[in-house]
C-alpha positions in Angstrom: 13.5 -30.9 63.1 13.7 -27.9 64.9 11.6 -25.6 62.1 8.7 -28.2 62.6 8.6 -27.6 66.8 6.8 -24.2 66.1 4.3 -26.1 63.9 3.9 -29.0 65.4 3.5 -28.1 68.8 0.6 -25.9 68.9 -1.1 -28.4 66.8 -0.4 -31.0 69.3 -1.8 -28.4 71.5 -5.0 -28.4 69.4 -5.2 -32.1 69.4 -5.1 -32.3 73.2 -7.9 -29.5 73.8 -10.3 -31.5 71.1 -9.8 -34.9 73.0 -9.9 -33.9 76.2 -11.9 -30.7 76.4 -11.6 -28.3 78.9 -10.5 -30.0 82.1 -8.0 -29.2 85.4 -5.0 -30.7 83.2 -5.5 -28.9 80.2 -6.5 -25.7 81.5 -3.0 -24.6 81.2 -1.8 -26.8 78.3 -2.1 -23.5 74.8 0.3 -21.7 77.4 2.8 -24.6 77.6 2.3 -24.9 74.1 2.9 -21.0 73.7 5.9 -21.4 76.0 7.7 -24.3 74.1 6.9 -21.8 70.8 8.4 -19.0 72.5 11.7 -21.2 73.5 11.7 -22.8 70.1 12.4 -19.4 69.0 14.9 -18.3 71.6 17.1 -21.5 70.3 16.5 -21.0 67.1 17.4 -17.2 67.3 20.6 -17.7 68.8 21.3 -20.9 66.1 20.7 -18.6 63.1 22.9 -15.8 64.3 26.0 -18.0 65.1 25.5 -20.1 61.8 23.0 -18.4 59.7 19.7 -19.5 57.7 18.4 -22.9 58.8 16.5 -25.2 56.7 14.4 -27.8 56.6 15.1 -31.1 54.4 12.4 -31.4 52.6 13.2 -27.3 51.6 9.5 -26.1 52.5 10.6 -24.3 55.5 13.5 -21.7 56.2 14.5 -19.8 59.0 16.5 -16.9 58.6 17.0 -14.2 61.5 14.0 -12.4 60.3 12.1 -15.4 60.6 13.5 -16.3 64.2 12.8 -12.5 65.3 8.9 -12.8 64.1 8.7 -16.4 66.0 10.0 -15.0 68.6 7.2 -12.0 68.8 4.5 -15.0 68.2 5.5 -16.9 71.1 5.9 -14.2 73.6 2.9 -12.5 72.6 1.0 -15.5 72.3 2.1 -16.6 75.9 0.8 -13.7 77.4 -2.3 -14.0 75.8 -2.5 -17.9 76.4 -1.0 -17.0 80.1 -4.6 -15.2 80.6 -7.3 -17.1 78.8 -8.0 -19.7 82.1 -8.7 -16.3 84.1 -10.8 -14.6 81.7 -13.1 -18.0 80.8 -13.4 -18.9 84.6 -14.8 -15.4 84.6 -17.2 -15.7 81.7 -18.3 -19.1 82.7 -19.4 -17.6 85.9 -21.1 -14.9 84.4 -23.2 -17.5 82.5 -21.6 -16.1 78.8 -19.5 -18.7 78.3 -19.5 -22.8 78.7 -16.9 -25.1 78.9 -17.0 -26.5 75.5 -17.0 -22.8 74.2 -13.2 -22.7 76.3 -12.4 -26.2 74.8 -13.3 -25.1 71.2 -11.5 -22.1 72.3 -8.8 -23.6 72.9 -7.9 -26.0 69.6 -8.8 -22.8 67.5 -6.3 -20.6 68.9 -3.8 -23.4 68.8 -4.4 -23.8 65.3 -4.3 -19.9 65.1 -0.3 -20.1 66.3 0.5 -23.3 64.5 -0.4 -20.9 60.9 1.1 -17.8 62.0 4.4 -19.8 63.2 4.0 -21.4 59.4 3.8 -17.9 57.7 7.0 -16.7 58.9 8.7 -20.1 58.8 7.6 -20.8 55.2 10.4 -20.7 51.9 8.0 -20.3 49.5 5.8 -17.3 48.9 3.0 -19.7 47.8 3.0 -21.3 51.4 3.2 -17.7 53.0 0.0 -16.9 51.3 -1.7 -20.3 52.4 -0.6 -19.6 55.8 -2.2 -16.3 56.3 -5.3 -17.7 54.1 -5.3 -20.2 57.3 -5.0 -18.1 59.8 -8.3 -16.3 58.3 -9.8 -19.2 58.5 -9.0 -20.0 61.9 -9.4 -16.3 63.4 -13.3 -15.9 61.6 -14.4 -18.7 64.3 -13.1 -16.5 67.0 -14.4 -13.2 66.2 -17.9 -14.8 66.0 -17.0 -17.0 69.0 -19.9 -15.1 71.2 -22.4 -15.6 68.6 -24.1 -12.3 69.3 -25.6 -10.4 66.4 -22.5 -7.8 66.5 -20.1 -11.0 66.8 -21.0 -12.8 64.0 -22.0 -9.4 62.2 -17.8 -8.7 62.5 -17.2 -11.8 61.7 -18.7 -11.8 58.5 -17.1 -8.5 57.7 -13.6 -10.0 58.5 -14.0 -12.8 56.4 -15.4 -10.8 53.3 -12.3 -7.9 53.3 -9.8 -10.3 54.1 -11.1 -12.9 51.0 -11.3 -10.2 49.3 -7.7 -9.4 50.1 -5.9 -11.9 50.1 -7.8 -12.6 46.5 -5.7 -9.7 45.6 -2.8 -11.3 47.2 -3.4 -14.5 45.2 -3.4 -12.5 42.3 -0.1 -11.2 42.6 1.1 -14.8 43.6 0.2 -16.2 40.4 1.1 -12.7 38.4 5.0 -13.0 39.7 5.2 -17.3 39.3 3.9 -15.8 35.5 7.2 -13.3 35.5 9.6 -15.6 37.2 8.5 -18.4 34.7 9.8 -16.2 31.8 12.9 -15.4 33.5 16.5 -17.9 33.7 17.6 -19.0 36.5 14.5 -18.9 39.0 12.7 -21.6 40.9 9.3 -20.4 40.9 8.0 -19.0 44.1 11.4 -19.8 46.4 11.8 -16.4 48.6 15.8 -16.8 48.2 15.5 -17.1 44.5 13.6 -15.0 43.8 15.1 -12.0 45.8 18.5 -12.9 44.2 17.0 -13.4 40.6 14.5 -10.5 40.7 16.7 -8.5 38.8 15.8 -10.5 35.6 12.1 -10.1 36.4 9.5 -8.2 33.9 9.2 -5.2 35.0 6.0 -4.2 33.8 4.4 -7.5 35.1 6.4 -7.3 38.8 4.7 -3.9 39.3 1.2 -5.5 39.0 2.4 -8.3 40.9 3.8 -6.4 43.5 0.6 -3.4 43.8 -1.6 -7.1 44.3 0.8 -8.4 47.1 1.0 -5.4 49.3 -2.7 -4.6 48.8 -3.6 -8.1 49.6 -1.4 -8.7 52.7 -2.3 -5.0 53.5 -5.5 -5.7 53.9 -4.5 -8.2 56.9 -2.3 -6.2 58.4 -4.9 -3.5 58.6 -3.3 -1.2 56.7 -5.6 1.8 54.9 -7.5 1.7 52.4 -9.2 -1.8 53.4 -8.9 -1.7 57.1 -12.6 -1.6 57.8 -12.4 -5.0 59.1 -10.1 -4.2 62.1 -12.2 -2.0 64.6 -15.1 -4.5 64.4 -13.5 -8.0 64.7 -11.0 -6.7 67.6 -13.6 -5.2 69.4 -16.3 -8.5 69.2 -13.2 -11.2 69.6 -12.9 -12.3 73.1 -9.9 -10.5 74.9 -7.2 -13.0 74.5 -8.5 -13.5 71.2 -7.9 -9.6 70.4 -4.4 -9.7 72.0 -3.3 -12.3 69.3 -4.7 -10.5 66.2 -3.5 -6.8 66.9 -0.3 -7.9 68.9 1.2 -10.7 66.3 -1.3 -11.4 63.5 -0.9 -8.2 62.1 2.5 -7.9 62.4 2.6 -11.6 60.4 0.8 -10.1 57.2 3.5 -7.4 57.1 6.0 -10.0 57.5 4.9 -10.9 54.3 4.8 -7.4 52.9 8.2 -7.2 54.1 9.4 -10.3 51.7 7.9 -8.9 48.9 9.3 -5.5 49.1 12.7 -7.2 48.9 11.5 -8.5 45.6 10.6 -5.3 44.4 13.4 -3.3 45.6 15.7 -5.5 43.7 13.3 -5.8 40.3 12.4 -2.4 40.2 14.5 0.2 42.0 13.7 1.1 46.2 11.4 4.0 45.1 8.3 2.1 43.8 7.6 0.2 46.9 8.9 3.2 48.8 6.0 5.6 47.6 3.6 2.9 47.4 3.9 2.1 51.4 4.6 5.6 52.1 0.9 6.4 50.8 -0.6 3.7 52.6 1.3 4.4 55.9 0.5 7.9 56.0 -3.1 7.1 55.4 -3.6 4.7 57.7 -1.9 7.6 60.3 -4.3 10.2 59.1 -7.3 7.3 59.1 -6.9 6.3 63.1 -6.2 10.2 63.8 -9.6 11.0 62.6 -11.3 8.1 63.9 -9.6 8.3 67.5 -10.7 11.8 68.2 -14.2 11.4 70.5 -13.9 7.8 70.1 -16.5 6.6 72.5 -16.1 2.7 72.7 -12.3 1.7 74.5 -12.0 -1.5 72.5 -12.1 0.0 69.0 -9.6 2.6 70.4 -7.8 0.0 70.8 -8.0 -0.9 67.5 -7.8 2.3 65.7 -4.6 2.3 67.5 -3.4 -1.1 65.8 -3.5 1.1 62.7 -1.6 3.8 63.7 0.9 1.4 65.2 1.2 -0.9 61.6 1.2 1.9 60.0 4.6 3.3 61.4 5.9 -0.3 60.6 5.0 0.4 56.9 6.8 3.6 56.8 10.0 2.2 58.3 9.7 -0.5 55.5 8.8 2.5 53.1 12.4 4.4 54.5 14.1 1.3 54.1 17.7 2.0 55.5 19.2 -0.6 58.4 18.2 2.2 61.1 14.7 2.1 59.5 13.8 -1.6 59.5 15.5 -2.1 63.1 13.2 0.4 64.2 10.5 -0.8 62.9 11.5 -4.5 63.7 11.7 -3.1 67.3 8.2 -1.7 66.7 6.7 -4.8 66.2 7.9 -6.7 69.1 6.5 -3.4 71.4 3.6 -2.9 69.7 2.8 -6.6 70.1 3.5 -6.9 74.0 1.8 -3.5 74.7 -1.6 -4.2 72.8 -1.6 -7.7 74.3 -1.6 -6.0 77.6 -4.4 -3.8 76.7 -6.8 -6.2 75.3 -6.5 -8.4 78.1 -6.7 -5.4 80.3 -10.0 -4.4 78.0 -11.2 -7.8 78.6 -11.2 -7.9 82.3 -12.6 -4.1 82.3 -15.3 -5.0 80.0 -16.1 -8.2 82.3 -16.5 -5.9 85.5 -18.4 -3.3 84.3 -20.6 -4.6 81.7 -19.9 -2.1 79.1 -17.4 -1.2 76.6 -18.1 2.4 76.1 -15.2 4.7 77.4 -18.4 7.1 79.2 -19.3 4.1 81.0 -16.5 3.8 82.7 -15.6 5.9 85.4 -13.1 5.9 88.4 -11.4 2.6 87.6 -8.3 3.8 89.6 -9.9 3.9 92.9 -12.0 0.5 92.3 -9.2 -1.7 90.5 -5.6 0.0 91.1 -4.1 -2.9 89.5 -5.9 -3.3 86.6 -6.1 0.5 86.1 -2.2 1.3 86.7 -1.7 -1.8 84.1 -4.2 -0.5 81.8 -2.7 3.3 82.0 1.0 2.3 81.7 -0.2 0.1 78.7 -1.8 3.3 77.0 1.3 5.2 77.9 3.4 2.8 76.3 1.6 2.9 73.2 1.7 6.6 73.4 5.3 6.2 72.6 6.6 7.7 76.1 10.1 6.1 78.2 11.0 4.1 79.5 9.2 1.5 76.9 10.8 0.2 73.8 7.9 1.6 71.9 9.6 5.0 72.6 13.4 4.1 71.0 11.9 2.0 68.0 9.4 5.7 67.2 12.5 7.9 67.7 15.0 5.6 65.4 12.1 6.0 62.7 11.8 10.0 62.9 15.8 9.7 63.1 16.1 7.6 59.3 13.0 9.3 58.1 15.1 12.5 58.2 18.0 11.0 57.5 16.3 9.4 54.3 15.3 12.6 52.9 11.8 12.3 53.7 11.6 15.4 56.1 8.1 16.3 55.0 6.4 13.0 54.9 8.3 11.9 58.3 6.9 15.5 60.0 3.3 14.4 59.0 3.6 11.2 60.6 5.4 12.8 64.0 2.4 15.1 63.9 -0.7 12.8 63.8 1.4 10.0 66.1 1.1 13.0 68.4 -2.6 13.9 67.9 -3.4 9.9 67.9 -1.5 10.2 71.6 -3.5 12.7 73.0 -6.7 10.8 72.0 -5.8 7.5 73.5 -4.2 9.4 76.9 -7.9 11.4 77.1 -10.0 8.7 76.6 -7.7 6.7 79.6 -7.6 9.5 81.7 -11.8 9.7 81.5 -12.0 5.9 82.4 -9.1 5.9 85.3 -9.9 9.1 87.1 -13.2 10.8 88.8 -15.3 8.9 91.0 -16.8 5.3 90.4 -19.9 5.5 88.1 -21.2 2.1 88.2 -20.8 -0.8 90.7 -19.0 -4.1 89.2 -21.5 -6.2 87.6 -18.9 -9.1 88.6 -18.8 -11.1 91.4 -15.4 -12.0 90.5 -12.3 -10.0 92.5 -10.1 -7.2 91.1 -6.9 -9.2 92.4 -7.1 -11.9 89.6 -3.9 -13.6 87.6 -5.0 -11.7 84.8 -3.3 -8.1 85.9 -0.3 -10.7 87.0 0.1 -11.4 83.3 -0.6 -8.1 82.4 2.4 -6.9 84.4 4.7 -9.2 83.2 4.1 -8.2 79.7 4.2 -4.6 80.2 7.4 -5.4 82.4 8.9 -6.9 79.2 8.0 -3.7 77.3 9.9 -1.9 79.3 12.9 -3.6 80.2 13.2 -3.5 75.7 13.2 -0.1 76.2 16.2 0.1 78.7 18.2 -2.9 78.3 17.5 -5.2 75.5 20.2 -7.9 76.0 21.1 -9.4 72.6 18.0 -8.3 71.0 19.8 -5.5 68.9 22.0 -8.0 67.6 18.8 -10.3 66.2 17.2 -7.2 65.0 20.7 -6.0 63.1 20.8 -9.2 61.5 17.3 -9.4 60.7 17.3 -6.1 59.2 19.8 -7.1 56.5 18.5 -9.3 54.2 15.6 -6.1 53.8 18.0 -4.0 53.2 18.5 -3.7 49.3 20.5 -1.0 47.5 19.9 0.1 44.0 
């Protein structure tokens, strides 16, 4: 019963915003939904370390404390994001760029967008992961076109076309390794358990298609290089809360996935095959948002650019593979999502006062909004990988078992263009924070709005990871095991 909560609840959440629409008592209702997610996960966190995996009867859904680590990233990121959608639609409304039933529709869709993400990572088999993120496609294409202005539904488009074509690929592989499990004793088709204990048995030839389809595929949604192309567009026409879900947790769900397959691979065909394969595509995602972020002009797709770097790194702890690797990276994903979730929503609100998303458009936003801007600033600094933020400790455990790995040179590449992608992101900040105001707010709304509350109390969260993270290291120890494969 409790594996169904995380499903269930957002999609009661949907069902209330379709009957009811946007009104005073469900203006607040996809945050409660978020919130009961985000506790769902808490319980389910500490029930998995103290007894290990859960399951559900009918044995479509299993919770291990991998799975209770990722839920617990989709709820907290997706309250945050939830927390500040009634601010940022009162203010669009106003503006005349929004209605309420563009809110309401808002609303079920990102409801629905939880309920799959919260399915992904809950899911036993590998044939339900992939209809899960399929779903979430699906869901998310309605929300990057949600504006329904040329460049919207022009991203859109785009999103829905690499992602097919993706997780095509992914689909591929799907149906590639159910072929080699078939052929092999003691399997149950598509089972994640089985098949990382049996893999062993597996075809190697035909598990090294399978498994170049799978991580291309759900490489594709997690933005990884080479078919990122999607990424900067849809991120940067989504509506802000909208933007926060699919860089802070959305990503992070289709390398869930990349995750359980590499455990399959590791244990069919030896850790170096996955290893240089995610290596290659980590390094060039780096190398990719490096390029691209240098005299970036638009603040949004530096943004995004960024989620690249930043699922990048994750790939290359999964590439290192030791226990000090994958907590790092596990850490990564939880600070990656809270921090971009800030930014976004910080985007959002910056884009809604001054009309314009281009970084030269912006000036002296310090002096005008000092809450917004400090938010916005310790946001980029966060992502820049600087203290006191957890982002910080999870980069610094990665250089650690990249070295300690063996892979000095392809960890002192990555350390290099991390720093290069820093000072791009802190110079394009510093140019919108500092000087003297450039425009007047094209907002009647005030600076002092809940949405820098919410921003605060996810960068606050960031932090306090990065100086005391409770029983969090526990979880992320425990989650890093059943990655961890040895041969």
């Amino acid at each position: 019963m409790t594996l169904l909560v995380p499903v269930g609840v957002p999609v009661l959440g949907a069902l209330v915003h379709l009957l009811f629409g946007r009104r005073r008592a469900t203006t607040w209702a996809g945050a409660a939904s978020a919130g009961a997610v985000l506790a769902t996960a808490i319980a389910l966190a500490v029930r998995v370390s103290r007894s290990g995996p859960v399951t559900a009867p009918a044995g479509l859904l299993r919770a291990d404390a991998l799975s209770a680590f990722m839920l617990l990233v989709i709820g907290a990121v997706g309250l945050i994001a939830t927390a500040a959608t009634p601010a940022y639609f009162r203010a669009e409304i106003a503006a005349g760029r929004a209605t309420t039933r563009t809110a309401a529709r808002h609303g079920v869709l990102v409801q629905l967008f939880l309920a799959t993400m919260a399915l992904a990572v809950l899911a036993a088999n590998l044939g339900v992961v992939w209809v899960a993120v399929e779903a979430t496609t699906i869901v998310t294409a309605f929300l990057v076109g949600q504006r329904r202005t040329r460049a919207s539904v022009e991203a859109a488009w785009k999103y829905v076309v690499i992602c097919s074509a993706g997780i095509a690929l992914a689909l591929l592989g799907t149906i590639v390794l159910n072929f080699a499990a078939a052929h092999t004793p003691g399997t149950a088709g598509l089972d994640l358990v089985t098949l990382s204990a049996q893999a062993h048995g597996l075809d190697p030839g035909v598990t090294r298609i399978a498994i170049v389809l799978l991580v291309l595929g759900f490489g594709t949604k997690a933005g990884l290089a080479p078919l990122h192309a999607w990424l900067p567009d849809a991120h940067s026409q989504a509506p802000a809360p909208v933007s926060a879900l699919m860089s802070g947790v959305l990503l992070s769900v289709a390398l869930y996935a990349v995750l359980r397959v590499k455990v399959i691979s590791d244990a069919a065909l030896g850790t170096g095959f996955a290893r240089t394969l995610l290596t290659v595509m980590a390094l060039a995602s780096l190398a990719l948002a490096a390029s691209l972020l240098i005299g970036q002009r638009d603040y949004k797709r530096m943004l995004a650019y960024s989620s690249i770097e930043h699922l990048g790194l994750v790939a290359f702890g999964a590439a290192i593979g030791s226990p000090l690797a994958l907590t790092a990276a596990l850490l990564h994903v939880l600070g990656h999502g809270l921090a971009k979730a800030v930014l976004f929503l910080g985007a959002g609100r910056v884009l809604q006062l001054t009309g314009t998303s281009r970084i030269d458009g912006v000036r002296g936003l310090l002096s005008r909004h000092p809450a917004l801007a400090t938010t916005f600033g310790a946001g980029v600094l966060a992502l820049a990988g600087l203290p006191p933020f957890s982002l910080f400790a999870s980069e610094l455990g990665l250089v650690r078992a990249g070295f300690g790995a063996g892979l000095g040179l392809a960890t002192s590449a990555a350390l290099l263009l991390v720093l290069v992608i820093a000072a791009a992101l802190i110079n394009g900040t510093s140019r919108m924070l500092l000087g003297p105001p450039s425009t007047e707010d094209v907002s009647g709304t005030a600076a002092a709005s809940p949405v820098p509350i919410a921003l605060a109390c996810g960068l606050l969260a960031c932090a306090v990871l990065g100086v005391a993270a409770g029983g969090l290291p526990a979880l992320l120890d425990l989650a890093a095991q059943p990655l961890v494969v040895t041969r």
